[in-house]
C-alpha positions in Angstrom: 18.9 23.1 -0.1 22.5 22.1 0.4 22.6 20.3 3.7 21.1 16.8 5.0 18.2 17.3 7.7 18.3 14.5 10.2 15.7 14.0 12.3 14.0 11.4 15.2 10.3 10.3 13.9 9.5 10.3 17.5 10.4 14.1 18.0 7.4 16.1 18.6 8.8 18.7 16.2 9.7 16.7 13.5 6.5 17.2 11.1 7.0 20.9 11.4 11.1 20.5 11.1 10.5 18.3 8.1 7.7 20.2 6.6 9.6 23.4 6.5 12.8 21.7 5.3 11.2 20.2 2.2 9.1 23.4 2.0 12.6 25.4 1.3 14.1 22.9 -0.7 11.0 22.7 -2.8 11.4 26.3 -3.6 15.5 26.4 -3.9 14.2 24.0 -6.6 11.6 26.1 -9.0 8.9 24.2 -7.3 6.6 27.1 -7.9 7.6 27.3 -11.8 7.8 23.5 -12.3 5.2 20.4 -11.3 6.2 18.1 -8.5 6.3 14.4 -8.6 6.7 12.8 -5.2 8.3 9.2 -6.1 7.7 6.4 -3.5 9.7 3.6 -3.9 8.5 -0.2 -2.3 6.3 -2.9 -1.8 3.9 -3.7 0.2 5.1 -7.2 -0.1 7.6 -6.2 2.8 6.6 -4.4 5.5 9.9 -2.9 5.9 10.1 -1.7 2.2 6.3 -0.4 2.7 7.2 3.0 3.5 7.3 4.6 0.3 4.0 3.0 -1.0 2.5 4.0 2.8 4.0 7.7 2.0 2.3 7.8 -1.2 -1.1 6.2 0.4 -1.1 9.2 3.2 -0.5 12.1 0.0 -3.2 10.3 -2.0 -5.4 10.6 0.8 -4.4 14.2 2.0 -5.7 15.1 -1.3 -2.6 15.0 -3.9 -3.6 14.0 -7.3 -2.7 11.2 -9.1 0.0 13.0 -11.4 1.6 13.8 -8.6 2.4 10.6 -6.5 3.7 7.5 -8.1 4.2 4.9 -5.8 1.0 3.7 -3.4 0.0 0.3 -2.0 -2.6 -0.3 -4.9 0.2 0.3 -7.3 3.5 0.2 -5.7 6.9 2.1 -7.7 9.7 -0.6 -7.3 12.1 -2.6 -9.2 10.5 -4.1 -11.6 8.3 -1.2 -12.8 10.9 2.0 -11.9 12.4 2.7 -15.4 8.8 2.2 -16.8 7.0 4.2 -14.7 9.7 7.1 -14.0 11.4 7.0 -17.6 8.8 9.1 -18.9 9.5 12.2 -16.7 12.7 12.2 -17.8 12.0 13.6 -21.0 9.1 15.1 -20.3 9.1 19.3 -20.8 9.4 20.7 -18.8 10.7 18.4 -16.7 8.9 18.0 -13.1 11.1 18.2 -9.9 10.8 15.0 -8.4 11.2 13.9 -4.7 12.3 10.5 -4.2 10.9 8.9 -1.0 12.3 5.4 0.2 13.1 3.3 3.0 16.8 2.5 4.3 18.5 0.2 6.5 21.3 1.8 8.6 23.0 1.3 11.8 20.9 0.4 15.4 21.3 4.2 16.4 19.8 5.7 13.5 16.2 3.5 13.6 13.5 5.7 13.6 15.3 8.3 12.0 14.5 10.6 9.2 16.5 12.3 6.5 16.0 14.8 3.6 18.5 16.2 1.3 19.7 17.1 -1.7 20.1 15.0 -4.9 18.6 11.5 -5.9 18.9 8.4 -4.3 19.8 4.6 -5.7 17.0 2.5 -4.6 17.4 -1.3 -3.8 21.3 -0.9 -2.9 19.5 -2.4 0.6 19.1 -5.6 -1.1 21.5 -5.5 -3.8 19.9 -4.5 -6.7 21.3 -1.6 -9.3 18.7 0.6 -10.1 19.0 4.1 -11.5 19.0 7.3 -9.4 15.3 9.0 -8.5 14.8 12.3 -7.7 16.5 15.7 -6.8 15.3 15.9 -3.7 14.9 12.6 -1.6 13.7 11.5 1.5 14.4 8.4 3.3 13.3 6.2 6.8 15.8 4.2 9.0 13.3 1.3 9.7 15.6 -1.4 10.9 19.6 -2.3 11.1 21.6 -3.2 8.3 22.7 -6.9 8.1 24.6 -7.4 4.9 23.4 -10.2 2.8 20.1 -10.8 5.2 19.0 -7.1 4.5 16.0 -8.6 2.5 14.9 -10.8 5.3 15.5 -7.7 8.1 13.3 -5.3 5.8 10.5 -8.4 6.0 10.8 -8.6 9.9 10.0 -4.9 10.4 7.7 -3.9 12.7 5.4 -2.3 11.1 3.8 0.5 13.4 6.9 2.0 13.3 6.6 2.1 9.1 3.5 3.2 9.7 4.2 6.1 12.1 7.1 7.4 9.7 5.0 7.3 6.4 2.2 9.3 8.1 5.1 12.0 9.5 6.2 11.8 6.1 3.3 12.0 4.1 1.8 14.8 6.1 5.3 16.1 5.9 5.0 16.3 2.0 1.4 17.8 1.6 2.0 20.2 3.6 5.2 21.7 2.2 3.8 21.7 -0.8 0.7 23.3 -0.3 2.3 26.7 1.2 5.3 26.4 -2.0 1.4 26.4 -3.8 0.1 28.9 -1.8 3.2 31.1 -2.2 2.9 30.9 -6.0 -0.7 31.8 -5.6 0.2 34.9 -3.5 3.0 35.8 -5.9 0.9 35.6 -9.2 -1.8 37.6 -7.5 0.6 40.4 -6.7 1.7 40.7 -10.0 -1.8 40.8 -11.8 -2.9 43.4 -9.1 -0.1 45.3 -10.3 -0.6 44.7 -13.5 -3.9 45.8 -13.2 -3.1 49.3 -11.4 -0.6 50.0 -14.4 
């Protein structure tokens, strides 16, 4: 993957757009040689900053296991507990690909809006806080308008269907890529032991 998908939550194409976005950047990315971690950033404290844990909720349900989503509204990834809870994949080997999942402020245009692409991303910068980079891959809401130093109090006033409604895009987003870079692999290693097999 080496371009930025943007795209409206309220397009009717945007699960399938998304889906098969993340579904070729997983792969550009060894996802079917290496474990994925889907990292979703916020608290449920906020409703703004919910859409991470709300992301993670949705994969949890969908049927993700626990090793691979950090970050749900019983236990929420955010500043306080990042380098804790992410250090460890850092040295971990082989190292998983993690997809870092957060919400954003941005300008009044861009609300609603949905981007993927390459590289990490520096939670908290909405609020001012200096946290390290997540992920390789990440993902990331527009849920309301930047306002400088009330960006904390504008992440608290968002409306929260519309968190909602881009979590479950999202989430259902994420399961689903993975599942066909997972059914790929399966397809792939069957090939090869059926031709193993005829040798």
């Amino acid at each position: 993957m080496d371009s930025t998908l943007n795209l409206r939550g309220t397009d009717p194409a945007a699960l399938i757009t998304l889906s098969s976005a993340l579904e070729r950047a997983l792969t550009l990315n060894g996802a079917m040689e290496r474990d994925v971690v889907f990292a979703c950033i916020g608290t449920d404290r906020s409703t703004g900053d919910a859409l991470g844990p709300l992301v993670g909720q949705r994969l949890r349900r969908l049927g993700a296991g626990a090793g691979s989503v950090i970050g749900t509204l019983e236990e929420p990834l955010h500043a306080l507990n990042l380098a804790e809870r992410l250090g460890p994949l850092a040295t971990a080997d082989p190292r998983p690909l993690v997809i870092a999942v957060d919400a954003a402020l941005g300008a009044s245009q861009n609300v609603g809006t949905i981007t993927l692409r390459p590289g990490g991303l520096k939670p908290g910068q909405g609020v001012g806080k200096a946290l390290p980079e997540v992920g390789e891959i990440s993902i990331t809401a527009t849920v309301n308008v930047s306002a400088g130093a009330l960006d904390a109090q504008v992440l608290q006033s968002t409306r929260l269907f519309m968190v909602q409604e881009l979590a479950e895009t999202i989430g259902t987003a994420c399961w689903w890529a993975l599942r066909m870079v997972r059914r790929g692999e399966a397809s792939r290693t069957g090939r090869r032991t059926a031709t193993a097999a005829a040798a």
